[in-house]
C-alpha positions in Angstrom: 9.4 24.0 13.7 5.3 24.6 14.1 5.1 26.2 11.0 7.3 24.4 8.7 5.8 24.0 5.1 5.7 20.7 3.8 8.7 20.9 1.2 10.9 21.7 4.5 9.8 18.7 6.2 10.6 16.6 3.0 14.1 18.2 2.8 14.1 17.2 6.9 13.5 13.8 6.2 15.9 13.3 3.1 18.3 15.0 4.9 17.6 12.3 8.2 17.2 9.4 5.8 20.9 10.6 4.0 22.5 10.1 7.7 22.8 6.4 7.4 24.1 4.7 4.5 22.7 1.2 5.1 19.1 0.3 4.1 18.6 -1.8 7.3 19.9 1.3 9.3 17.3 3.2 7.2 14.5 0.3 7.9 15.4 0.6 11.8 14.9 4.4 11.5 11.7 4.2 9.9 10.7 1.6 13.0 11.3 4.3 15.5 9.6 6.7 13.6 6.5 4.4 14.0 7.2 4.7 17.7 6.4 8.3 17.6 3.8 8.6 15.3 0.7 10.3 17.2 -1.9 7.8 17.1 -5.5 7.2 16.8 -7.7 6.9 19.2 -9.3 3.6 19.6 -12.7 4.7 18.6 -11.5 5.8 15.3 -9.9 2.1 14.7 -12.6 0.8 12.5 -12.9 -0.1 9.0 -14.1 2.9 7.6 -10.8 3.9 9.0 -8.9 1.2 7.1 -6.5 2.5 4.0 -7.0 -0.4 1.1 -4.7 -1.6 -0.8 -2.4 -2.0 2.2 -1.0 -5.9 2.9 -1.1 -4.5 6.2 -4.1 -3.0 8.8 -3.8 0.7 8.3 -6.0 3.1 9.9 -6.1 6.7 9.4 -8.3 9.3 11.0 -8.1 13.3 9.9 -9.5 15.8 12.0 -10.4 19.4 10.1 -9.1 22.1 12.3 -8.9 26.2 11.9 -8.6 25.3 7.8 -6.2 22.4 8.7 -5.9 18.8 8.4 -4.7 16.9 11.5 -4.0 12.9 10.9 -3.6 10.4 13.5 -2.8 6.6 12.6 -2.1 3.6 13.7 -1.0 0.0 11.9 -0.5 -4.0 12.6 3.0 -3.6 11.1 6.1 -2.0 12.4 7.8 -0.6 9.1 4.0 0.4 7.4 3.6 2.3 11.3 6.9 3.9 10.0 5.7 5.2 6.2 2.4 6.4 7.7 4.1 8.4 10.2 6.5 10.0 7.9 3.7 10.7 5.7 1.6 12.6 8.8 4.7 14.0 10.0 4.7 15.8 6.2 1.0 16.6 5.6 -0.3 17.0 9.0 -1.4 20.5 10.2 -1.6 21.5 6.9 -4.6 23.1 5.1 -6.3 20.9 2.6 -5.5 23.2 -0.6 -1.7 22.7 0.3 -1.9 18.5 1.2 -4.0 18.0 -2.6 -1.1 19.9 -4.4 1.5 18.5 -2.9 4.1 16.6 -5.0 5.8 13.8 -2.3 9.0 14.0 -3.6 10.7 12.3 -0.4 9.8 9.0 -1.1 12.0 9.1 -4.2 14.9 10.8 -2.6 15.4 8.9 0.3 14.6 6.0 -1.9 11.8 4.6 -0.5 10.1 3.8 -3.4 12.6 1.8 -4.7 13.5 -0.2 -1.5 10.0 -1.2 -0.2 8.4 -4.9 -1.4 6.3 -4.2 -4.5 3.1 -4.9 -1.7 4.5 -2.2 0.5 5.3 0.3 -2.4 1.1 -0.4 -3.1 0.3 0.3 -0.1 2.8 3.5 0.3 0.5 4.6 -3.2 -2.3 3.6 -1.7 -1.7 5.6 1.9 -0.9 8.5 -0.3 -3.9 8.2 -1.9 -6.1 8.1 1.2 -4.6 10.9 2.7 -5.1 13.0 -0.3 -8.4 12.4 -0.3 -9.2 12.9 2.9 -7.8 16.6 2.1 -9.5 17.2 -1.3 -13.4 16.2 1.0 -12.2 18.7 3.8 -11.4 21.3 0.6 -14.9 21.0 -1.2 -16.8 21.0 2.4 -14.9 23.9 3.0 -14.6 25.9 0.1 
């Protein structure tokens, strides 16, 4: 399970996601997913922390760790607690090289994209793009 790569935990989630046939049943999945996601510690909850472009408060905090990333997060809002934590449960322990080159193609799939509010799909980009970036600084410090 440690050592998944990233495309198996996408295929892990589409296949979770492909479970329930209902988009409220998916919503209330993605809840308890928030319920589980590891979370930040409360000195790392400051703005510098905060994702923007996300409606909601977002924070994310990446820790560089034998040439991987580690996230924690935390959020205001139940379902965005939910899309951050699938998105750390996918790039987490991962080295930066593999994060930054790495197409998300579970948000299509499960259909994500398509079923968020146009304000949550921004912020889903806009999570993405924090992330990313947060891998392409540990990449160039490292490198």
């Amino acid at each position: 399970m440690e050592n998944q790569t990233i495309n198996q935990k996408q295929d892990e989630i589409i296949e979770e996601f492909s479970m329930f046939e209902e988009w409220m049943d998916k919503y209330e999945y993605i809840i308890d997913l928030g319920k589980h996601l590891p979370l930040i510690s409360a000195e790392y909850k400051i703005d510098n922390n905060l994702i923007n472009g996300c409606q909601s408060k977002v924070w994310v905090h990446a820790e560089y760790k034998e040439g991987k990333i580690f996230f924690t997060a935390d959020s205001d809002a139940i379902i965005t607690k939910g899309i951050i934590g699938l998105l750390i449960r996918t790039l987490s322990g991962h080295t930066p090289e593999e994060i930054v080159n790495t197409e998300l193609y579970f948000i299509d799939k499960t259909g994500l994209s398509e079923h968020l509010s146009p304000t949550r799909s921004n912020g889903l980009t806009a999570m993405v793009k924090q992330l990313k970036m947060y891998a392409m600084v540990f990449k160039m410090k490292n490198s």
